[in-house]
N, C-alpha and C positions, 0 to 999 in steps of 0.2 A: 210767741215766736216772732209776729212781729212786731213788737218792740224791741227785741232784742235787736233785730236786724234795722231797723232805725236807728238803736242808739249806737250799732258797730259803723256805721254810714257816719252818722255826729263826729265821733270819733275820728276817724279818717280823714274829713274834712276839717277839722280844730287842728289835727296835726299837720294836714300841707299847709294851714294857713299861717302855723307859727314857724314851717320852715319856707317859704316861700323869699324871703329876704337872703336865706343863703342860695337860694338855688337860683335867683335871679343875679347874686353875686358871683357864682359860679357859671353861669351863663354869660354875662359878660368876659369873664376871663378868658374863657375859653376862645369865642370870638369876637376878639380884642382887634385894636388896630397893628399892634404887634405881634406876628404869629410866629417868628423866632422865638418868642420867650413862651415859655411853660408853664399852664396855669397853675398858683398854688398848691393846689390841694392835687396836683398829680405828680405822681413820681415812681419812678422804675427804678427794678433792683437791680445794679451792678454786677451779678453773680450771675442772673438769667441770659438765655442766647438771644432775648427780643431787643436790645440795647446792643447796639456795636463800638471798638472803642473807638473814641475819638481821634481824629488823625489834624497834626495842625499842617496847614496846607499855605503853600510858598505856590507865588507866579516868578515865571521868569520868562524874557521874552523870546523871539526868536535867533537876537542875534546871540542870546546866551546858551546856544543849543550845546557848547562845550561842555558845560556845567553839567547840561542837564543829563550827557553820558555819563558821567560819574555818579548820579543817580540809582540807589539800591532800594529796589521796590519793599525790602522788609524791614526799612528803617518806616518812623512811625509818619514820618512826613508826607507828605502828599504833595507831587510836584504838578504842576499844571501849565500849559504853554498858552501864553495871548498873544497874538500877533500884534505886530507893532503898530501897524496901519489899518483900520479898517475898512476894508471895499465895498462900498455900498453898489447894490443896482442900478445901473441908467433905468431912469424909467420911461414906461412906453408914453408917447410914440418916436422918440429919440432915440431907444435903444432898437427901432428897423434899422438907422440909418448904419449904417457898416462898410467897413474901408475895403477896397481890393487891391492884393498885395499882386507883387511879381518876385518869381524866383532869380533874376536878374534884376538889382540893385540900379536906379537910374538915377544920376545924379538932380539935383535941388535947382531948380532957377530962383532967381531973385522974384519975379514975376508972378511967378505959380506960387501963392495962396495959400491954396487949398489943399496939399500934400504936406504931410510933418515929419514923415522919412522916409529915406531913397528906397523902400521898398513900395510903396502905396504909388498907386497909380491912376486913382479913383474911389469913387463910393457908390455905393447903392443900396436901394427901399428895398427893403425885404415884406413879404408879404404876409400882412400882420397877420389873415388867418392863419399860415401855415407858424409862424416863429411868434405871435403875440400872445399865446397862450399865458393867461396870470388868473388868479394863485395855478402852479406846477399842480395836476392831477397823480400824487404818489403813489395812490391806488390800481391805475389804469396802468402806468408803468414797472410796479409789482408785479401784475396779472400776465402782460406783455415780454418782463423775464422768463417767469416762471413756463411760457406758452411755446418760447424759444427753445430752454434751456430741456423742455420735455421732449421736443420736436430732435431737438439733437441729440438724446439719449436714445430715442429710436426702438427698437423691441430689442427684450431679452429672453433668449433662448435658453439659459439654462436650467440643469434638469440633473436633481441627483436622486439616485436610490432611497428606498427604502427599508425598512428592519426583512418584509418580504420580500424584497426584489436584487438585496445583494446577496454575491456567491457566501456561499458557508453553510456547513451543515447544522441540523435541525439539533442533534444529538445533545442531550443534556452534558454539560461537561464534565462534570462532578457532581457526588451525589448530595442532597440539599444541606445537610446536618452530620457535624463530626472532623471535619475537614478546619475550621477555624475561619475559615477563608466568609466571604461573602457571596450568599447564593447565584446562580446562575445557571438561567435557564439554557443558553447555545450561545455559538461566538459571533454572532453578529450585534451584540448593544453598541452604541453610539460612543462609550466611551473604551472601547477594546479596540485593536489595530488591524484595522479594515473592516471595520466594521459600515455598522450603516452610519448616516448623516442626519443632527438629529435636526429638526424643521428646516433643512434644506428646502430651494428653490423648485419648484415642482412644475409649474408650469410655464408656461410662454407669457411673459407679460411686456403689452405695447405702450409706452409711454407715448408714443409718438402721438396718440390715441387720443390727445386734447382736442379740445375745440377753444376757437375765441372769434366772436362776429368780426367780422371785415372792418366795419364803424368802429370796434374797440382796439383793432390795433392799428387805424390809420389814427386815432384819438390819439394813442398812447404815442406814436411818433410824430407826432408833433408836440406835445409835451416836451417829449425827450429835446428836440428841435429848438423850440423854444427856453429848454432850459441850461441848451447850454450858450444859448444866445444872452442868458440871464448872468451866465457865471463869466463871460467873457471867452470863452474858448473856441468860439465858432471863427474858423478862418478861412477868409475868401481868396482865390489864387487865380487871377487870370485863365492858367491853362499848363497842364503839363507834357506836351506833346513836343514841346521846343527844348527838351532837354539833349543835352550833344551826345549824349553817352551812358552803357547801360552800370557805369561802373557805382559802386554803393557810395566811394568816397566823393562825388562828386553830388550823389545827391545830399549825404551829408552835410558837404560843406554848404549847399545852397539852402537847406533846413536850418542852417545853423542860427538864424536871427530870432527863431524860435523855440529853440534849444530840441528840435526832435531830433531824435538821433542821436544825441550824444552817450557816451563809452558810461561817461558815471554823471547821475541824476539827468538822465535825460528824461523828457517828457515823453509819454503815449501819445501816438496820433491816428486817428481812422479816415483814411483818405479815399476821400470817393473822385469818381472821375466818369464823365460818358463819352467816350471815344470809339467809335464805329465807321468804319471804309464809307458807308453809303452817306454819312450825312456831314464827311471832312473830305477835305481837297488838300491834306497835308502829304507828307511823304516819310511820319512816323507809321509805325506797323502795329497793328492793333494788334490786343490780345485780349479773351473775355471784358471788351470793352473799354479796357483803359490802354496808353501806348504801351508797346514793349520792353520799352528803356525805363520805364518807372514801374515795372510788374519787377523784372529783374535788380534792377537796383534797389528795388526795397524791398528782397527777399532776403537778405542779410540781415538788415537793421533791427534791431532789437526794438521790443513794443511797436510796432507799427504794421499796421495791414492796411491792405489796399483793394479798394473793389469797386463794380461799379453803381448803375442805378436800382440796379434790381438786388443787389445783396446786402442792401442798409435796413439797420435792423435797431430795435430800444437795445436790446443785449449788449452789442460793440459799440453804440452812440457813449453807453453810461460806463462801458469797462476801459475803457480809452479817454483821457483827460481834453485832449483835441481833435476839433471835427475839421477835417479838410477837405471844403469842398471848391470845385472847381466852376465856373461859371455855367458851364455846361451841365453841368449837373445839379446845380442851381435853378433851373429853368425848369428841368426836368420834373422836379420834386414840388416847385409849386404848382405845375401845371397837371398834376397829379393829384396835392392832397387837398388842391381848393374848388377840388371838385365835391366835396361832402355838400 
């Protein structure tokens, strides 16, 4: 017995040694410097669902977006759009530095430098704790929707019957056999009319009922903070308490250097603001903190909310394309989250 199992051992070992040339050949192919191409000796059968077909695939840019409506997703082509330019990130510590516009357009001196249009009225450091967040935390900002988005689903109350708990008699309705029909025991099954509800909502469930530490959601908003300071969308406004009037086209018009507001492709914008009686000397009229002429005039405007330092949130930071904040609220937010 053992020899036998000696010489099955010899054996074994004689035949990896006379295939050890292909399997070291077959190891190379495999990981090759080229892993687009397929190693010889592998190949899929055209008839099975593990192979998809090939689709040959066209770019076109953005200024060819006409084309690309004429686009029919079941031809075999595969369209794809590149942007013509691509925008790289300012990097830090450059990208604190940020311009501060006015909604009142000021005309250019020859003199003044350091302004590039009649909207910019200055600049200022941002505070790299609060906006210098690099690499973005994806994760933190996941958690931070999700924590929101439970928080405003809030509890559910709903509550249906059961096969015992709705009205209808016990009574067999017919008898089991002979009838042709399909047995049945009384008329309340799930699938008769009025009947019961089948795994219906039974009890009271609170979504609202999350938790997420303090530290993980001032984390996650500044993330958010930071990353739209990454993408270029973060916009600075002197102040919007000097507006003349509560009417929507007016603030339109004054958005309009930014395209918020506008009727078709206009841009989303979440605009915060801290405006409060006790700590302004103005003689606009507060309303939950922002003036009343910009609570009213951009309750109209399409994509655009308004609020102040306490109702900024990951949620509306990331579902709104621009953050507009106002100096005052600017102050407020670092003097808050660089307290960690």
């Amino acid at each position: 017995m053992f020899q036998t199992s000696r010489s099955l051992v010899q054996k074994t070992a004689l035949f990896f040694a006379k295939r050890r040339p292909t399997l070291l050949r077959t190891l190379q192919s495999t990981f090759s410097s080229q892993p687009q191409r397929l190693p010889p000796n592998l190949t899929f059968d055209p008839r099975s669902s593990f192979i998809a077909p090939q689709k040959d695939v066209r770019f076109v840019t953005e200024s060819d977006l006409n084309e690309a409506e004429e686009y029919d997703a079941e031809e075999e082509e595969e369209l794809v759009v590149v942007p013509e330019k691509v925008v790289y990130a300012v990097p830090l510590p450059e990208r604190l530095h940020v311009k501060v516009h006015t909604l009142f357009p000021v005309a250019l001196d020859d003199d003044d430098e350091e302004r590039e249009d009649v909207t910019q009225v200055g600049s200022i450091w941002l505070n790299e704790t609060v906006f210098g967040c690099d690499p973005i935390r994806v994760d933190l900002l996941k958690r931070a929707v999700d924590y929101y988005r439970a928080k405003k689903r809030g509890r559910r109350k709903a509550v249906t019957k059961t096969i015992g708990e709705v009205s209808g008699s016990g009574r067999k309705l017919r008898r089991q056999k002979g009838t042709g029909q399909a047995r049945v025991g009384h008329s309340r099954p799930p699938h008769f009319r009025g009947g019961a509800k089948a795994h219906g909502p039974k009890n009271v469930t609170d979504y609202g009922n999350t938790k997420l530490n303090k530290k993980v959601r001032r984390l996650a908003l500044m993330n958010a903070l930071s990353q739209k300071l990454k993408e270029g969308n973060l916009l600075l406004i002197n102040q919007f308490y000097d507006l003349p009037s509560h009417k929507t086209s007016q603030l339109v018009r004054l958005l309009a250097p930014w395209n918020i507001g506008a009727k078709q492709d206009g841009t989303s914008a979440f605009i915060l603001d801290h405006y409060y009686p006790e700590n302004e000397e103005h003689e606009a009229t507060p309303y939950n903190g922002v003036p009343l002429n910009l609570f009213l005039a951009s309750s109209n405007v399409p994509n655009v909310k308004v609020g102040n330092e306490h109702s900024i949130n990951v949620y509306d930071i990331l579902k709104h394309e621009k953050l507009v904040l106002t100096l005052a609220v600017l102050q407020q937010l670092e003097q808050r989250l660089s307290k960690l």
